[in-house]
C-alpha positions in Angstrom: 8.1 -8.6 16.5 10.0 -11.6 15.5 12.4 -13.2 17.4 16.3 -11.4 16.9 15.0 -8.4 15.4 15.7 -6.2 18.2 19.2 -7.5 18.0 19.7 -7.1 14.7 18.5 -3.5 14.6 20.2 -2.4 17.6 23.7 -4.3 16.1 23.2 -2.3 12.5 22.5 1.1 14.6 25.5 0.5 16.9 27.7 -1.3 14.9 26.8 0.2 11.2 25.2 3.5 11.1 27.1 5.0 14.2 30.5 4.7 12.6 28.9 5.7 9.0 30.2 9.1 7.8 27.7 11.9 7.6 25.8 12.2 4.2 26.0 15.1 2.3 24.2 16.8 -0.3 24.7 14.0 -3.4 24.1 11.3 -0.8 21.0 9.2 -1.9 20.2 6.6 0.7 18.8 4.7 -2.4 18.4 0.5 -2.7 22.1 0.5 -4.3 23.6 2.4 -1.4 25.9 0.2 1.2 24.1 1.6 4.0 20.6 0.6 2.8 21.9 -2.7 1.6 23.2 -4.0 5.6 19.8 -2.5 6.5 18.0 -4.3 4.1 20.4 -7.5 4.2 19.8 -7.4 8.1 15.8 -8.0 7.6 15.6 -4.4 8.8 13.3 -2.5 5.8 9.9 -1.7 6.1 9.8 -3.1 9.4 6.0 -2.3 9.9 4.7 -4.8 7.2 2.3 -7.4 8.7 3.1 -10.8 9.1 1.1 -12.3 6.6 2.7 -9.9 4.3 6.2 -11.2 5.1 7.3 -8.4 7.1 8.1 -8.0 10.6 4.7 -6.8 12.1 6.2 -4.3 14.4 4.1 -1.8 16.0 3.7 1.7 15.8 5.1 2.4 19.0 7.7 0.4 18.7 8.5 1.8 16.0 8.1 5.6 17.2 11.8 4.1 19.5 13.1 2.5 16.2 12.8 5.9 14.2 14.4 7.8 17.0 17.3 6.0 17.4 18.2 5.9 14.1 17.8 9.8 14.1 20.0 10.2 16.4 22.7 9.1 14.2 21.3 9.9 11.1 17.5 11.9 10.6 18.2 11.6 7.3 18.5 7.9 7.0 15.8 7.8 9.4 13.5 9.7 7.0 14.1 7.5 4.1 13.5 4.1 6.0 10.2 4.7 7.5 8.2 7.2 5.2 7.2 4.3 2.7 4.7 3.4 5.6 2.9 6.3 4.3 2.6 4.5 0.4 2.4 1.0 2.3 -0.8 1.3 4.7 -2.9 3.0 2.0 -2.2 0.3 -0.1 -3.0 -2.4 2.6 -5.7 -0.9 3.7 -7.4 0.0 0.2 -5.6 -1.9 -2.6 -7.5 -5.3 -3.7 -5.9 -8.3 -2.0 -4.2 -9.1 -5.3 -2.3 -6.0 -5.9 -1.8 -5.3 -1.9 0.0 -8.7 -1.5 2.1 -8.1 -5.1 3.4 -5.1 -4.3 4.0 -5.5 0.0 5.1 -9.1 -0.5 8.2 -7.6 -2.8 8.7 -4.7 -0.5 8.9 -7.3 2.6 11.0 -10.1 0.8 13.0 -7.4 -1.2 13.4 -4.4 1.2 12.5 -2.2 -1.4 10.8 1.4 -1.5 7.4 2.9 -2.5 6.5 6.7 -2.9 3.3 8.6 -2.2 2.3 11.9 -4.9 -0.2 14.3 -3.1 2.1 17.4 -3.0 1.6 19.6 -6.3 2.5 23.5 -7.1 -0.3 25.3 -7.3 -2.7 23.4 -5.2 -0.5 22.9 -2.5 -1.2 21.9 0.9 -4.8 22.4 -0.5 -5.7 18.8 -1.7 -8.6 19.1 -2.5 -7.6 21.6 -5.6 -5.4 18.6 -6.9 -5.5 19.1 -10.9 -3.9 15.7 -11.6 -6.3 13.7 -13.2 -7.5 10.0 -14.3 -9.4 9.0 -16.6 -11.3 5.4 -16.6 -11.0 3.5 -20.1 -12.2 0.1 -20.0 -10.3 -1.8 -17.7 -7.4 0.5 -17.4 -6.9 4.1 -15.5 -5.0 7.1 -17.2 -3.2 9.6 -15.4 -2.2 13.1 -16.2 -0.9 15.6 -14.5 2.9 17.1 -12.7 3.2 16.3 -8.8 5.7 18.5 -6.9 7.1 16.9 -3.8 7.9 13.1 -3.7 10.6 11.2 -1.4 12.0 8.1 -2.7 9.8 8.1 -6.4 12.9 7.8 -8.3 14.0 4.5 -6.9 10.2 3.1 -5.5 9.3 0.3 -7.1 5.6 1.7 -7.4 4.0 4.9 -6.1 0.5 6.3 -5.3 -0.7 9.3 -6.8 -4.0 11.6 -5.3 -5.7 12.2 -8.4 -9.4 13.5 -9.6 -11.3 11.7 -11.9 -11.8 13.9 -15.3 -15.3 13.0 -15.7 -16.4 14.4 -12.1 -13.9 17.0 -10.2 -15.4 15.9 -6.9 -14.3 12.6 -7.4 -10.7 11.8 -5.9 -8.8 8.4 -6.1 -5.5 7.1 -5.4 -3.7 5.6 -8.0 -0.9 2.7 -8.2 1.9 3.6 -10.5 4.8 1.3 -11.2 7.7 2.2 -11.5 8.7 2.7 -15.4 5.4 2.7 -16.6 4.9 4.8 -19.6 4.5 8.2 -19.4 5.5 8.1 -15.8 8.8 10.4 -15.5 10.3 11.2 -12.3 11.9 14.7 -12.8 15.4 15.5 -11.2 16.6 15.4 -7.5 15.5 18.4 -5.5 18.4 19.9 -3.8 17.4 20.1 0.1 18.7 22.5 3.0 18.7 19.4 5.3 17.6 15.6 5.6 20.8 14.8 3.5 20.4 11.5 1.9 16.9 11.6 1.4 15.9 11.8 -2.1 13.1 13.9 -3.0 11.4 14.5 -6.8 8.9 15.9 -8.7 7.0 13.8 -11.1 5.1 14.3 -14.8 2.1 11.9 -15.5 1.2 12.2 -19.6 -1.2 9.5 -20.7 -0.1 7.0 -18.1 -2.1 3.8 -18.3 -2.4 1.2 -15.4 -5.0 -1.1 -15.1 -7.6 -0.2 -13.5 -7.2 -2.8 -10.5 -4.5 0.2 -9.6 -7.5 2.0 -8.1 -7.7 2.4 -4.3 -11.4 2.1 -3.1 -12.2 5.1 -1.1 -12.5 8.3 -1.5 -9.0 9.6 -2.4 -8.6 12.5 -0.3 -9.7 10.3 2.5 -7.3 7.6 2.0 -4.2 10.0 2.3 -5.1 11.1 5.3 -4.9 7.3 6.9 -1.9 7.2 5.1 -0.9 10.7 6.8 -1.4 9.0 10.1 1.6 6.7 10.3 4.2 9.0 8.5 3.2 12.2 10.8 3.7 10.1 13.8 7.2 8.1 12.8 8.3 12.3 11.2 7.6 13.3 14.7 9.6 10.6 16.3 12.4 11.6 14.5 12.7 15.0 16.5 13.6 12.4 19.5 16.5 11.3 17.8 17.9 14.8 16.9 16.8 16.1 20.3 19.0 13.7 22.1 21.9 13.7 20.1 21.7 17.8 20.5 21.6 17.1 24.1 24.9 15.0 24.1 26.6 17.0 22.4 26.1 20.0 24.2 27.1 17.4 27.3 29.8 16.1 25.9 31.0 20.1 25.5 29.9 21.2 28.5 32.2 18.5 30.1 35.7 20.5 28.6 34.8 23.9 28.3 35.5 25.9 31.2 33.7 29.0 32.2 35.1 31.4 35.1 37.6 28.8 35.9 35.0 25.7 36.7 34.1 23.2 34.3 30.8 24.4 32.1 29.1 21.7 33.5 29.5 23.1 37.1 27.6 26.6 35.6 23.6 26.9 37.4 22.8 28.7 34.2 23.6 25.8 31.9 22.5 23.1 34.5 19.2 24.9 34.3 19.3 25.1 30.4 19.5 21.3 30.3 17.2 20.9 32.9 14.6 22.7 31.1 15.5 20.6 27.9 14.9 17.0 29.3 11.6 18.3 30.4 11.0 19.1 26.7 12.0 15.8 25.5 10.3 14.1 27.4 7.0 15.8 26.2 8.3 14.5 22.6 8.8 10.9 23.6 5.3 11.2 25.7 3.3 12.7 22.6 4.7 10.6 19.9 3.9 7.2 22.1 0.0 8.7 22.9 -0.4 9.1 19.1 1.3 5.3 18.5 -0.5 4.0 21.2 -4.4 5.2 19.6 -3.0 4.2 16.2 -1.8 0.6 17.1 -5.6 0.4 18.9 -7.0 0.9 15.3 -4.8 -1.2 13.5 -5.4 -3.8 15.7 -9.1 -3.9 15.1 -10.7 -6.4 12.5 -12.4 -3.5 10.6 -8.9 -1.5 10.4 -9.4 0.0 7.3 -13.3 1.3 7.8 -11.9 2.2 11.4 -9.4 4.5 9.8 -11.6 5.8 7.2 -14.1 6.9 9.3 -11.5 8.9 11.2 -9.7 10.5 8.7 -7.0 12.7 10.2 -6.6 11.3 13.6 -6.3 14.6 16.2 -2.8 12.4 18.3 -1.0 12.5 15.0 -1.5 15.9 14.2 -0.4 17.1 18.0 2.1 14.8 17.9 4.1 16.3 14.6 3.3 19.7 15.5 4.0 19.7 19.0 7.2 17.9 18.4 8.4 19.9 15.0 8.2 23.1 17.3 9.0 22.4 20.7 11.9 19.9 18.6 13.4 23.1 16.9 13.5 24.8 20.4 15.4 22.8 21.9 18.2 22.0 18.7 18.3 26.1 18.8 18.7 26.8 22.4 21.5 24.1 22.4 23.0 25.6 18.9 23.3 28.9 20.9 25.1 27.3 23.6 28.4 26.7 21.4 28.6 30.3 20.4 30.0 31.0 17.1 31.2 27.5 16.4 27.6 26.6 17.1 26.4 28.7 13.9 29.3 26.7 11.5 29.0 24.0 9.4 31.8 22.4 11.4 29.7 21.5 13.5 27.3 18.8 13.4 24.7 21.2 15.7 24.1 23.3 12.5 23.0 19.9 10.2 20.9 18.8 13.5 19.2 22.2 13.0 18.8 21.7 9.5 17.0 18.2 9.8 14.6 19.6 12.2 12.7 21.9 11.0 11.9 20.1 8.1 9.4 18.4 10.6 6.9 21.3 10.6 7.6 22.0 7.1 6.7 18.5 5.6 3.2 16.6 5.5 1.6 19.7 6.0 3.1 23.0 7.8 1.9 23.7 11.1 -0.6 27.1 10.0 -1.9 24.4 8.0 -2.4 21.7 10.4 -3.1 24.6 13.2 -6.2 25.4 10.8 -7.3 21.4 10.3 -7.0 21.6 14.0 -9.2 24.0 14.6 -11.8 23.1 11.8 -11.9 19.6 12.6 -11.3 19.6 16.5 -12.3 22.7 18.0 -14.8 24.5 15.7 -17.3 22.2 17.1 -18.1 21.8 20.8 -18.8 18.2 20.5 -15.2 17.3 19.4 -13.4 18.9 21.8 -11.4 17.2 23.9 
């Protein structure tokens, strides 16, 4: 981590996006937004870019801390500053050294944002019935096809896009898209329940060329789930964030309300309430480092990218954002219930804490889905059990 970084960051948390008013719904944390532009300004963005990239070269679990602290302010700010690591490490790990260092070198010099397309109606969390398609012509790549789900495409500079090859349906690829290239169209903002300021779209791919450099090597399926890896783990950290905040508040309550004529804070039943809740978050904080801890022993190996391949989906990451998404909402709900009616109003900030947090075992895969990778991957067969 380079020298002053820590500074900065804690100055623009304490100092910038603690006194920032709460997004709502037309809040876009985009590159023109003031918020994004101290962040970026500070030498904040896309934090987990290698050195010799021109990023910062900060660790995963360091960054699990990084992620939380800015979702205790803001999950939805959060969310938009660390999912590009999900575009960012398949392209460093599987882009050719000229496009990897085109496209990372901007997004460390510039602060800028990339986007990731897996997501698509029909096929949903089932990948591997994907009906995007490219097409190889020469020395360039066509792409067709409508994606469903995408954070940050409409303002990424470039994004990836799980495709199968036309010629061969078992044949899967990730793609590099730039941004504005023909027959690329970004469709309009969804409108979310939660995560305000994040900006989320669906996209339409007709007879998009790129060259055909754009092509990640390994098999495209594959090469998500490394991506996967680094997003699931920085999604679950975010439940730290919301988890403390929730606990503060309900703290900060306790300490005024009164309750049989003693302060609520006095009450056994709510000391053992928050009791059992710091328990609970500390099993987030303890996952979510486990997970950052076996990913930063990867990353750190010369053969990263075969490392990661031959992995796939790795089993910390999983636990980590499912664990965390469900034992996160528990906790948010328990302390929702704790302010009675005022608890289940928008006037207060409990209900938009709710809101953020269960996106976490909705997103990147739901948990029956991730419960059923689990089990076919990790516990079907004796010899991968833990």
């Amino acid at each position: 981590m380079p020298a002053g970084f820590a500074d900065e960051f804690r100055a623009f948390v304490t100092g910038t996006l603690a006194d920032a008013p709460a997004p709502g719904p037309d809040t876009v944390y985009d590159d023109d937004h003031p918020l994004w532009e101290k962040f970026r300004a500070a030498g904040l963005a896309n934090w987990w870019l290698p050195a010799r990239l021109g990023g910062a070269g900060v660790p995963l679990r360091a960054s699990v801390d990084l992620v939380a602290r800015l979702a205790y302010h803001d999950p939805g700010f959060a969310f938009t500053a660390m999912l590009p690591i999900l575009g960012s490490r398949m392209l460093e790990f599987y882009g050719t050294a000229e496009v990897a260092e085109r496209y990372l070198g901007e997004m460390a010099k510039a602060g800028t944002f990339c986007a990731a397309l897996g997501s698509e109606a029909a096929a949903g969390s089932e990948l591997a019935l994907t009906a995007t398609t490219f097409r190889r012509d020469g020395d360039r790549l066509v792409v067709d096809g409508e994606k469903a789900f995408s954070t940050n495409l409409a303002f990424g500079r470039f994004c990836l896009v799980l495709a199968r090859n036309a010629a061969d349906h078992r044949d899967f690829s990730v793609v590099l898209v730039p941004a504005g290239a023909p027959g690329f169209t970004p469709g309009p903002r969804w409108p979310m329940s939660g995560l305000h300021g994040t900006g989320t779209y669906p996209a339409t791919f007709t007879d998009c060329v790129v060259p055909a450099a754009n092509e990640l090597t390994g098999n495209g399926l594959r090469v998500l789930e490394v991506g996967l890896n680094g997003s699931r783990i920085l999604m679950a950290a975010i439940s730290i964030g919301i988890a403390r905040r929730a606990r503060d508040l309900s703290m900060d309550y306790a300490a005024g309300k009164r309750l049989g004529g003693r302060p609520l804070a006095q009450n056994a039943v709510f000391a053992a309430r928050m009791g059992q809740l710091e328990m609970e978050l500390e099993s987030l904080k303890s996952v979510c480092w486990r997970a950052a801890d076996e990913y930063d022993e990867l990353y750190a190996r010369p053969d990263a990218a075969a490392a990661f391949h031959g992995q796939g989906v790795l089993k910390s990451a999983v636990m980590a954002k499912m664990h965390c998404g469900q034992v996160g909402w528990r906790i948010v709900s328990a302390v929702s219930e704790g302010f009675g009616g005022l608890g289940y109003t928008e006037a207060h900030p409990v209900q938009r804490l709710l809101r953020d947090m269960r996106h976490i075992s909705i997103v990147e895969g739901g948990d029956d889905v991730l419960r059923e990778l689990t089990y076919g991957r990790y516990v079907r067969h004796a010899s991968r059990r833990g």
